[in-house]
C-alpha positions in Angstrom: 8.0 17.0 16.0 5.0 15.1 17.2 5.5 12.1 19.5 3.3 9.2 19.3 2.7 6.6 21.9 1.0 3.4 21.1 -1.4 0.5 23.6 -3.7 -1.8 23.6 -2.0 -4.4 20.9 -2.2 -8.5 22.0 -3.7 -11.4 21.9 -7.2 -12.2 20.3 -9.1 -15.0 19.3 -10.9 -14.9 15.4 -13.5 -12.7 15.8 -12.4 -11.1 18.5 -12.2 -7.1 19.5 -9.1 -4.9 20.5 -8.8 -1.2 20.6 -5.2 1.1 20.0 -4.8 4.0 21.5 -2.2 6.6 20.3 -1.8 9.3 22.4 0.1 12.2 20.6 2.4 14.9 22.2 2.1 18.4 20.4 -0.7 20.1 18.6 -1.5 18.3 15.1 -2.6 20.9 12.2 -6.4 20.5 11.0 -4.9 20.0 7.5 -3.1 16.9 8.7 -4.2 13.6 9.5 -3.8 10.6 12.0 -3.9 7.1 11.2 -3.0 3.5 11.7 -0.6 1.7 9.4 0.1 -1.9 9.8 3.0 -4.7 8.5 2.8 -8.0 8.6 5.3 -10.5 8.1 6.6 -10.7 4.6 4.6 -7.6 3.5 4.6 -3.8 2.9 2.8 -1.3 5.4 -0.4 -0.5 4.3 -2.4 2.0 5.5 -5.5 0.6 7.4 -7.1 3.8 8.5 -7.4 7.6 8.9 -9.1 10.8 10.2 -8.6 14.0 9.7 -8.5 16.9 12.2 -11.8 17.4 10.8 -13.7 14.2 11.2 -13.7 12.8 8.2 -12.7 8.9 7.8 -10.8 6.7 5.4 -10.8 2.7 5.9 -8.9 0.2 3.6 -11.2 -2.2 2.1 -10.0 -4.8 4.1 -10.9 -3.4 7.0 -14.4 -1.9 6.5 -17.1 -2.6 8.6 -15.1 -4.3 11.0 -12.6 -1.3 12.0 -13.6 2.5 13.3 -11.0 5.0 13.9 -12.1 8.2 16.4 -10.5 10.6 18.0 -10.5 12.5 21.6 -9.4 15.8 20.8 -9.4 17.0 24.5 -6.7 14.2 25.4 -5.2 14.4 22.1 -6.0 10.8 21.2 -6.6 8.5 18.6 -8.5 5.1 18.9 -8.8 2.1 16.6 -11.9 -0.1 17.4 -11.1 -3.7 15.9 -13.9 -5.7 15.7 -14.8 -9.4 14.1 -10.9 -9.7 13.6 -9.1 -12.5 11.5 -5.8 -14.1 11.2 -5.1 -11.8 8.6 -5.0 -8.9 10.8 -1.9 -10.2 12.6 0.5 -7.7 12.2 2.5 -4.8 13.6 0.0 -1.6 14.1 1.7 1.7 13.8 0.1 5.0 15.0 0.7 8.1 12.1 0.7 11.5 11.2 -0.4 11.9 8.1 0.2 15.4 5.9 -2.2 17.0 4.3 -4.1 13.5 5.0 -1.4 11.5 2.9 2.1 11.7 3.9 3.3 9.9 7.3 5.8 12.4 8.9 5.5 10.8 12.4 5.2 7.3 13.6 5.0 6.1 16.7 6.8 2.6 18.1 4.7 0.4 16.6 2.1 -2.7 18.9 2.5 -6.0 17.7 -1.5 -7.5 17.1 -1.9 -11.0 16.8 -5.2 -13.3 16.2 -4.8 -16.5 16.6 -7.1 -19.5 18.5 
């Protein structure tokens, strides 16, 4: 099974940057899919973004325009760029596989985000 090893979580101001990195162990198919999911307090996960072995992108609405997932495939690595970010981003980010693009099989440890002034 896939490991997955989260950084870059903290402390930011509103409208602030941060950028995740989740560096994964093991080869991921080109049908599957990695991704950031994130809870906060009080609510269900929710998938904030994806990208498939192939490049292609998927952002919740919340999120668009302001996040940017990419991927290193030499190092095996997928980033999250969070820019212009709001309370309501405060949460625990968790790095994904996703199957077939849809179905987590493999989370990593989860990095606690918070934005606050």
């Amino acid at each position: 099974q896939v490991q997955l090893v989260e950084s870059g979580g903290g402390l930011a101001q509103p409208g602030g940057s941060l950028r995740l990195s989740c560096a994964a162990s093991g080869s991921i198919s080109s049908t599957n899919a990695m991704g950031w999911y994130r809870q906060a307090p009080g609510k269900q996960r929710e998938l904030v973004a994806s990208i498939m072995m192939v490049g292609r992108t998927n952002y919740a609405d919340s999120v668009k325009g302001r996040f940017t997932i990419s991927r290193d495939t030499a190092k095996n690595t997928v980033y999250l760029q969070m820019n212009s970010l709001k309370p309501e981003d405060t949460a625990v980010y968790y790095c994904v596989v996703l199957y077939s693009g849809i179905i987590p099989v493999s989370w990593g440890q989860g990095t606690q985000v918070t934005v606050s002034s």
